[in-house]
N, CA, C and O atoms as a DFTB+ gen file, in Angstrom:
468 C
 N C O
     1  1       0.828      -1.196       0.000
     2  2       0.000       0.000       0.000
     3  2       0.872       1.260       0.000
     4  3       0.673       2.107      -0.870
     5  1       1.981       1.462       1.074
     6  2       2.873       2.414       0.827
     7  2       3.138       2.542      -0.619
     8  3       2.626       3.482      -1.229
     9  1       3.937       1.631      -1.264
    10  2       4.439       2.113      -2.512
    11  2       3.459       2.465      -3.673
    12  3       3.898       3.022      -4.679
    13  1       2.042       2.127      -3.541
    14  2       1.276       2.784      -4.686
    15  2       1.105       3.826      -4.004
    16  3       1.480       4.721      -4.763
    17  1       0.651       4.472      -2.683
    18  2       0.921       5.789      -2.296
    19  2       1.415       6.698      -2.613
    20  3       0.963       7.833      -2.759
    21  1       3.183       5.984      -2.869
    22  2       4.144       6.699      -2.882
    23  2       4.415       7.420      -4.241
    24  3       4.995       8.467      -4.529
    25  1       3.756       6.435      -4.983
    26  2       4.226       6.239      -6.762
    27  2       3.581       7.734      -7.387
    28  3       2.404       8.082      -7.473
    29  1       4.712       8.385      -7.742
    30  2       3.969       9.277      -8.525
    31  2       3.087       9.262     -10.033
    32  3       3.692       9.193     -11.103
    33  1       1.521       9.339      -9.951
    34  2       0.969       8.956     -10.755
    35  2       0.162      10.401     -11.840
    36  3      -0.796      10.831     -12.482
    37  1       1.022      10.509     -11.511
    38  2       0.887      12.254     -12.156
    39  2      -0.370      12.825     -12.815
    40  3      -0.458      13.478     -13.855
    41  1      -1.553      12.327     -11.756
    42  2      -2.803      12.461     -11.631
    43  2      -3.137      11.928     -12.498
    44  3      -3.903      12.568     -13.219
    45  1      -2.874      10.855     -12.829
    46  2      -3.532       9.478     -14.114
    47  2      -4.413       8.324     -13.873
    48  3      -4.152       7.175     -14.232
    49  1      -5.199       8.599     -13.406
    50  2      -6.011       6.926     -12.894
    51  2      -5.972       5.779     -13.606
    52  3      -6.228       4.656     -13.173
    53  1      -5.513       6.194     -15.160
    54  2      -5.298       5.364     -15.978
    55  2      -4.156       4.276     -15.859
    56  3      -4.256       3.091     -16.176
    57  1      -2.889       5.015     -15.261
    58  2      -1.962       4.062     -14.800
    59  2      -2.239       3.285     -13.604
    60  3      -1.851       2.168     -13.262
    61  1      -3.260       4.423     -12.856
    62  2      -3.433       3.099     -11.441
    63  2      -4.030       1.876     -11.984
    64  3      -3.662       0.743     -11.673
    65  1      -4.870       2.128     -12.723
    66  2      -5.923       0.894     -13.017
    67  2      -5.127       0.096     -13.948
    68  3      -5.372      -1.108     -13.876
    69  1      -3.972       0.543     -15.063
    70  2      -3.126      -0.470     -15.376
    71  2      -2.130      -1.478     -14.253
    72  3      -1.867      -2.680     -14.276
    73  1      -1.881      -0.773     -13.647
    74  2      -1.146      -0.796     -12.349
    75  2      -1.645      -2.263     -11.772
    76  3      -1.058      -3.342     -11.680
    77  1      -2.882      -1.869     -11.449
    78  2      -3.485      -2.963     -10.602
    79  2      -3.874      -4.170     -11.615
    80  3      -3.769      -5.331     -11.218
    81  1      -4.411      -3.825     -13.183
    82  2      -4.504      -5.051     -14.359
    83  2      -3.744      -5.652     -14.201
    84  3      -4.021      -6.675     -13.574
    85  1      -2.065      -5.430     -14.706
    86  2      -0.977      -5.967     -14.427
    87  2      -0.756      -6.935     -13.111
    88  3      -0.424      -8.111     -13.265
    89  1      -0.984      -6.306     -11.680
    90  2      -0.497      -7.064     -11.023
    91  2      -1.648      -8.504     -10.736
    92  3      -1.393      -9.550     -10.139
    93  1      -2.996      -8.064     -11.431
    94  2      -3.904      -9.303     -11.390
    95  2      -3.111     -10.239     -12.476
    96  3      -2.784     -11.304     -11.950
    97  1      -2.849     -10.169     -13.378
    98  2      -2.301     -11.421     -13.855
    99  2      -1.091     -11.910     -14.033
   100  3      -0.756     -12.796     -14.819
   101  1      -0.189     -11.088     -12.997
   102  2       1.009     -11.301     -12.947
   103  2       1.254     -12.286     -11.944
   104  3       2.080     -13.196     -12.012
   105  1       0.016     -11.883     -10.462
   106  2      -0.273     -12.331      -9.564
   107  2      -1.246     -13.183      -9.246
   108  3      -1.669     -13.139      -8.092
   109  1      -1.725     -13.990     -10.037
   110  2      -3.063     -14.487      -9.752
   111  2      -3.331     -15.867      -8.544
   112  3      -4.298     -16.522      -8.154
   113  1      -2.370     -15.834      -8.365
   114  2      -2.650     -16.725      -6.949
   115  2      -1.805     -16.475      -5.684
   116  3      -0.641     -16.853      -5.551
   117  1      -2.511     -15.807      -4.788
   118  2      -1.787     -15.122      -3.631
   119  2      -1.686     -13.301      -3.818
   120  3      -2.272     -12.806      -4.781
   121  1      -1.094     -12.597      -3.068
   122  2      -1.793     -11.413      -3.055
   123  2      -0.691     -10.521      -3.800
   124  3       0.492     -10.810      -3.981
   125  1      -1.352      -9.408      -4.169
   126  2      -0.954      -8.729      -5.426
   127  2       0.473      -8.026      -5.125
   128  3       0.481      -7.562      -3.985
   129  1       1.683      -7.819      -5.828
   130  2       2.240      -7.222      -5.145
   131  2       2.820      -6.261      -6.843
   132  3       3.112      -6.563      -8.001
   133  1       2.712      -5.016      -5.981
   134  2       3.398      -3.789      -6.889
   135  2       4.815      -3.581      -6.805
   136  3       5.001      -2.391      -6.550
   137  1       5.948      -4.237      -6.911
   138  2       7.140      -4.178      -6.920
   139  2       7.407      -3.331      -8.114
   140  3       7.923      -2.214      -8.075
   141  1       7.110      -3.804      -8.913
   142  2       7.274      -3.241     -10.676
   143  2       7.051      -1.952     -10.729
   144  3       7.073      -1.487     -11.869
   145  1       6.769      -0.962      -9.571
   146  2       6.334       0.024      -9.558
   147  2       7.483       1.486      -9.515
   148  3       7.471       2.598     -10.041
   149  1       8.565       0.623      -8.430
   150  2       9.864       1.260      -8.076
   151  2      10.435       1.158      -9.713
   152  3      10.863       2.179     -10.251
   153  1      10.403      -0.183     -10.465
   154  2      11.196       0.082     -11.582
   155  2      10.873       1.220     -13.203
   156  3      11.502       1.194     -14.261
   157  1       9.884       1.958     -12.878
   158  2       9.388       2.737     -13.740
   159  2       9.476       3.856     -13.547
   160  3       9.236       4.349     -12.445
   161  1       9.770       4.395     -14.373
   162  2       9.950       6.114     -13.923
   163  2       8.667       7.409     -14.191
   164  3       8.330       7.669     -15.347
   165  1       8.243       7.900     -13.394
   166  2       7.150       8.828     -13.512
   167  2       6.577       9.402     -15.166
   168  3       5.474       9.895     -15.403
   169  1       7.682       9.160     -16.135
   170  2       7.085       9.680     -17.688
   171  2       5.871       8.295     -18.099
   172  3       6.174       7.108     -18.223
   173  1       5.164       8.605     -18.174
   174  2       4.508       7.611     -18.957
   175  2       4.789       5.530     -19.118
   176  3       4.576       4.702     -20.003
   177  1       5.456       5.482     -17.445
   178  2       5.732       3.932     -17.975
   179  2       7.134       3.717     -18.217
   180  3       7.612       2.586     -18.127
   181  1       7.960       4.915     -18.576
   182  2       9.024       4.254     -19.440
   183  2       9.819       3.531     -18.564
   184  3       9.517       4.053     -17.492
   185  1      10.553       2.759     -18.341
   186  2      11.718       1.399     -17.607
   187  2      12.838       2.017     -17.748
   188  3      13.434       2.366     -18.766
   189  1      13.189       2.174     -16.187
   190  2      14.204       2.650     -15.954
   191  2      15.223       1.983     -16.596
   192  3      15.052       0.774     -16.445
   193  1      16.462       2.291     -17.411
   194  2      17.547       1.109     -17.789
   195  2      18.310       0.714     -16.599
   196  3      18.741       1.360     -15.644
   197  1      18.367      -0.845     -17.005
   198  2      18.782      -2.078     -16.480
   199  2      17.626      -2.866     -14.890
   200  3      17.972      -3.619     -13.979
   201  1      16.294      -2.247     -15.199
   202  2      15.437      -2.728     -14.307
   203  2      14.617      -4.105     -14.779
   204  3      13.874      -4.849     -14.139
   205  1      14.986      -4.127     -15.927
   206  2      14.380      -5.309     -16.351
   207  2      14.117      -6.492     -15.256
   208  3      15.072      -6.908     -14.599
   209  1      13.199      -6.866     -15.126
   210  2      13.193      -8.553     -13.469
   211  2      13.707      -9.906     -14.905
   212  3      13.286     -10.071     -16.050
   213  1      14.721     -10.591     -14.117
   214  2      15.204     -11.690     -14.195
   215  2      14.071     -12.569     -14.928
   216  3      14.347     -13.179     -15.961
   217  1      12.512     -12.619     -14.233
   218  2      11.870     -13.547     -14.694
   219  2      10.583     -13.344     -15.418
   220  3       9.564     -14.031     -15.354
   221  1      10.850     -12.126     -16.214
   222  2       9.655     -11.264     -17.160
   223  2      10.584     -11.322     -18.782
   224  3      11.740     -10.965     -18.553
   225  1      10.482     -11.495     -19.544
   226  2      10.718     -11.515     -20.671
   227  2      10.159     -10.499     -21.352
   228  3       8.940     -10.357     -21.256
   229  1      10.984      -9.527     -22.229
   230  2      10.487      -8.174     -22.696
   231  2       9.150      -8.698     -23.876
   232  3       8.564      -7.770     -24.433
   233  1       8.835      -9.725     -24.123
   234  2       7.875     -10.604     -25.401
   235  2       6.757     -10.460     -24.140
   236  3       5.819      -9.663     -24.155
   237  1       7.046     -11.359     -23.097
   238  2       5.801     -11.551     -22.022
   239  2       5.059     -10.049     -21.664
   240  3       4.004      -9.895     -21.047
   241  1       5.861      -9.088     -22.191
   242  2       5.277      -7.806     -21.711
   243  2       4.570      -7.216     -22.643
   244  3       3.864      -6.282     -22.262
   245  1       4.556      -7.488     -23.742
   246  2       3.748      -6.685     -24.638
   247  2       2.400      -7.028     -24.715
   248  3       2.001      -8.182     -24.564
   249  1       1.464      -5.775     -25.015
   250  2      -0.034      -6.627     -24.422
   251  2      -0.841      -7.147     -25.648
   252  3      -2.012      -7.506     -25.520
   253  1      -0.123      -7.181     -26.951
   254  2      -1.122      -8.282     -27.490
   255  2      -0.706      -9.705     -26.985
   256  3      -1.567     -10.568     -26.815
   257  1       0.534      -9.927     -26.761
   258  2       1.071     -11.611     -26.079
   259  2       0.018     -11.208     -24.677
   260  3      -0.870     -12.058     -24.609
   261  1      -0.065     -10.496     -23.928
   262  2      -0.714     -10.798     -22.896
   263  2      -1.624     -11.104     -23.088
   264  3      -1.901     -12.111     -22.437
   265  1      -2.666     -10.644     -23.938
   266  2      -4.047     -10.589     -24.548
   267  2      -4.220     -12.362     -24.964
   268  3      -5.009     -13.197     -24.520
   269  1      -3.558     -12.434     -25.587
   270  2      -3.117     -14.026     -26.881
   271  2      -2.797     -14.830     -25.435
   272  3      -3.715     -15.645     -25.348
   273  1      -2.511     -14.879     -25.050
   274  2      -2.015     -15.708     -23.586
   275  2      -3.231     -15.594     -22.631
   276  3      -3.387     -16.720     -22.159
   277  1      -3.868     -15.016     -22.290
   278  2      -5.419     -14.781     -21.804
   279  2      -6.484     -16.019     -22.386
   280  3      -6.912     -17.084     -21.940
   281  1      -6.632     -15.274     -23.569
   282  2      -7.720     -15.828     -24.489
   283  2      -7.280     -17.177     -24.429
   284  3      -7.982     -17.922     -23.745
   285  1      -6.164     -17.724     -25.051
   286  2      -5.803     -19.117     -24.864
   287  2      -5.861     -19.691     -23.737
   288  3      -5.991     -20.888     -23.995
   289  1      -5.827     -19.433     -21.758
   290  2      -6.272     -19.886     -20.932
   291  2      -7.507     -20.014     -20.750
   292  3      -7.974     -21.025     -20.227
   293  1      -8.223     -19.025     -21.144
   294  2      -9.992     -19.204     -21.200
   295  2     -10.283     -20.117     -22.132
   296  3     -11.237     -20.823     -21.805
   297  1      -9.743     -20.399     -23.326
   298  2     -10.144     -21.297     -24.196
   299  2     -10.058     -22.940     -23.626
   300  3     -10.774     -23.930     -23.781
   301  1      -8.830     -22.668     -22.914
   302  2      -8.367     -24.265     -22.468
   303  2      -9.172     -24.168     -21.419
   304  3      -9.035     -25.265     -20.878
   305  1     -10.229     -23.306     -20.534
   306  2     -11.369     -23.639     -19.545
   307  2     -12.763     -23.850     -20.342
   308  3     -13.867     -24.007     -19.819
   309  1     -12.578     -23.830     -21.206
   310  2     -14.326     -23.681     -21.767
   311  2     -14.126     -24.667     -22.627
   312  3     -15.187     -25.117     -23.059
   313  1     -12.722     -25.415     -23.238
   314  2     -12.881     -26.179     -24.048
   315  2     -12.791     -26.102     -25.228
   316  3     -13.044     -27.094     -25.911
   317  1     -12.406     -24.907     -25.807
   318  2     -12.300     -24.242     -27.467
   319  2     -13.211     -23.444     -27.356
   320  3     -13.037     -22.334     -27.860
   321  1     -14.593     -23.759     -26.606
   322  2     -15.887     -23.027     -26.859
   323  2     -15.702     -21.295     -26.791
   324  3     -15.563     -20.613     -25.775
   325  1     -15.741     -20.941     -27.892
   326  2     -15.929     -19.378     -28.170
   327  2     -17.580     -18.906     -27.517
   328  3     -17.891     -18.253     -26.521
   329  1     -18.216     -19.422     -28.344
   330  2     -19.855     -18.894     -27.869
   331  2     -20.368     -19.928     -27.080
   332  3     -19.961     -21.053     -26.791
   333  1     -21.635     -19.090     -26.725
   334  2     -22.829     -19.998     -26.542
   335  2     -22.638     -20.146     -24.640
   336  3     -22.155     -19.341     -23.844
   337  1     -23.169     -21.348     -24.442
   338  2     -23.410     -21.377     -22.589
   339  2     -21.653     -21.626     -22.267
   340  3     -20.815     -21.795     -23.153
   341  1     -21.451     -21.606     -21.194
   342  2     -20.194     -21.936     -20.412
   343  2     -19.180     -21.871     -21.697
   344  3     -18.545     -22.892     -21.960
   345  1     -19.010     -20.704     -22.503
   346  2     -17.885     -19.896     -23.518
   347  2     -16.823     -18.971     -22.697
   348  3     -16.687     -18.563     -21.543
   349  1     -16.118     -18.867     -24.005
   350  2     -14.650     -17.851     -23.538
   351  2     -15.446     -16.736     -23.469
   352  3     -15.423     -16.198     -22.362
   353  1     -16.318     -16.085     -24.499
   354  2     -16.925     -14.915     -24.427
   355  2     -17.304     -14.690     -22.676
   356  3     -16.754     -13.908     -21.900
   357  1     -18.270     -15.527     -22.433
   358  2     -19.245     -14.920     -21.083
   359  2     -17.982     -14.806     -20.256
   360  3     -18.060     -13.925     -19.401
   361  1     -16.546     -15.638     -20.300
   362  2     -15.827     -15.684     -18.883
   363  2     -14.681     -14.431     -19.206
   364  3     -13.932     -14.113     -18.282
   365  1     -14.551     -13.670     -20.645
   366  2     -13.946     -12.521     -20.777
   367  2     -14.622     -11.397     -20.646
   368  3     -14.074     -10.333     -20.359
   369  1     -16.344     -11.581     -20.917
   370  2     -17.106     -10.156     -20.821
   371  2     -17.016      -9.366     -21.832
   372  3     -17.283      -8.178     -21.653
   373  1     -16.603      -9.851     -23.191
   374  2     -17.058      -9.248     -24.512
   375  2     -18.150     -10.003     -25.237
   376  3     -18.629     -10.991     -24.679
   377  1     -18.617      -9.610     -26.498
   378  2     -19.048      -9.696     -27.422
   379  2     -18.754     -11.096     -28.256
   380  3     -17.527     -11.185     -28.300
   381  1     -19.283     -12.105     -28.862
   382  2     -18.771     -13.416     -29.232
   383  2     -17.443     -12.604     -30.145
   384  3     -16.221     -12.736     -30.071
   385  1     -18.549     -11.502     -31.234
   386  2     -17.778     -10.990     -32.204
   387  2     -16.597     -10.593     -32.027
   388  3     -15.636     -11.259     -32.413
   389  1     -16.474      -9.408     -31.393
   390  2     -15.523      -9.026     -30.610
   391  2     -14.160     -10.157     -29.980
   392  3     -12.943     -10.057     -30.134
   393  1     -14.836     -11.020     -29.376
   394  2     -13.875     -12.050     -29.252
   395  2     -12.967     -12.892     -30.637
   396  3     -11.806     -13.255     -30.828
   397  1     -13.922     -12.917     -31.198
   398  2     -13.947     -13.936     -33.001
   399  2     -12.254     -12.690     -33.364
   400  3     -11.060     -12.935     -33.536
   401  1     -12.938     -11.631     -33.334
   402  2     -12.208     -10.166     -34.152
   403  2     -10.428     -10.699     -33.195
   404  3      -9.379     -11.139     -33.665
   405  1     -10.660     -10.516     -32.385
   406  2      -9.537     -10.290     -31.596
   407  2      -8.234     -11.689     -31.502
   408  3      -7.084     -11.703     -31.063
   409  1      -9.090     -12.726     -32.135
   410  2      -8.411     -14.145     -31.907
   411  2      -8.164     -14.185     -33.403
   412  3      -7.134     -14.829     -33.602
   413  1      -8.679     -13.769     -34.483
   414  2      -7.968     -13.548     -35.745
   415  2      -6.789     -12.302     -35.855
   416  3      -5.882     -12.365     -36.685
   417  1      -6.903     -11.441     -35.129
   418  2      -6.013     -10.397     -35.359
   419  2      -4.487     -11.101     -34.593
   420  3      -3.332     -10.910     -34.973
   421  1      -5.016     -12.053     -33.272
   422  2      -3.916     -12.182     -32.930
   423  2      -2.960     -13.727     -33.420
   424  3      -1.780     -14.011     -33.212
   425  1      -3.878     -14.369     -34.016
   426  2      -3.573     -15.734     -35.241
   427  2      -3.748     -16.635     -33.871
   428  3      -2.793     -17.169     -33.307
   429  1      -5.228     -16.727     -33.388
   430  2      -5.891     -17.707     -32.577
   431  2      -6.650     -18.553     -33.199
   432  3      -7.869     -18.385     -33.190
   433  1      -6.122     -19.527     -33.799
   434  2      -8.001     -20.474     -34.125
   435  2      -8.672     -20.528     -33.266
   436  3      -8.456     -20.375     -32.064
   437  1     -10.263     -20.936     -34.254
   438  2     -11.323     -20.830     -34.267
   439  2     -12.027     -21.859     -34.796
   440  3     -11.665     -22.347     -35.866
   441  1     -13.097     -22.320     -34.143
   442  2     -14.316     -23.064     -35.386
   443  2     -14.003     -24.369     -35.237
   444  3     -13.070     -24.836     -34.583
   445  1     -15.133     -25.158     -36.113
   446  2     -14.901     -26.577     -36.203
   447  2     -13.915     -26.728     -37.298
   448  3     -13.819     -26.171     -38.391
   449  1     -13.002     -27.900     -36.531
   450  2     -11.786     -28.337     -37.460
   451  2     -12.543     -29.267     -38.524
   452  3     -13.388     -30.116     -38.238
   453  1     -12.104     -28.962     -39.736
   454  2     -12.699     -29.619     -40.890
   455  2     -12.383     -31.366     -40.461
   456  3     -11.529     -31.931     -39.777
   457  1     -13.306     -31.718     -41.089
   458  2     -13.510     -33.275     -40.705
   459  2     -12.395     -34.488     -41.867
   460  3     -12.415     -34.354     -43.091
   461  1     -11.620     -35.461     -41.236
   462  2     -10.903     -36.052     -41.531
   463  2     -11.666     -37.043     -42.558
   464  3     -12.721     -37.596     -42.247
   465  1     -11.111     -37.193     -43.658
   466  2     -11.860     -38.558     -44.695
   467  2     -11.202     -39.646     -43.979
   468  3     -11.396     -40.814     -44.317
């Protein structure tokens, strides 16, 4: 709690609420912690040089891989199922479409696999 206190957020709620996105799926089992917070410097995000963490990969950080890495855990809970009852849609909170849009942009299949002769 101190250090989001502390963090200068240069009256942006936008970074808090990234802030806290981030540490939900960075953290998702056990409680959230903002470390990553000391390594950024007050402009917009930018990374301080040589703060990089040991066990983040500059690929793992970009947010269409985060996005593409999401969608593919919801998929492997629902079963492939995009639509319909117990889908990726209802457990992400978009649109089927919207979902469909976003898993082609990021080269996610989709759909029934054509059938073997």
């Amino acid at each position: 709690m101190d250090r989001l206190i502390a963090h200068d957020w240069a009256g942006n709620v936008r970074d808090l609420e990234n802030a806290f996105e981030r540490a939900l799926i960075l953290f998702r089992k056990g409680p959230l912690d903002f470390r990553e917070l000391s390594d950024y410097s007050s402009r917009g995000g930018e990374q301080v040089a040589g703060s990089t963490s040991q066990f983040v990969s500059e690929e793992s950080l970009k947010l269409d891989s985060v996005i593409a890495d999401h969608i593919l855990k919801v998929l492997e809970i629902t079963g492939g199922k995009v639509a319909g009852k117990n889908s990726a849609f209802r457990i992400l909170g978009v649109h089927p479409a919207t979902l469909r849009h976003r898993m082609r942009k990021l080269g996610i299949p989709f759909g029934r696999r054509p059938a073997i002769p």
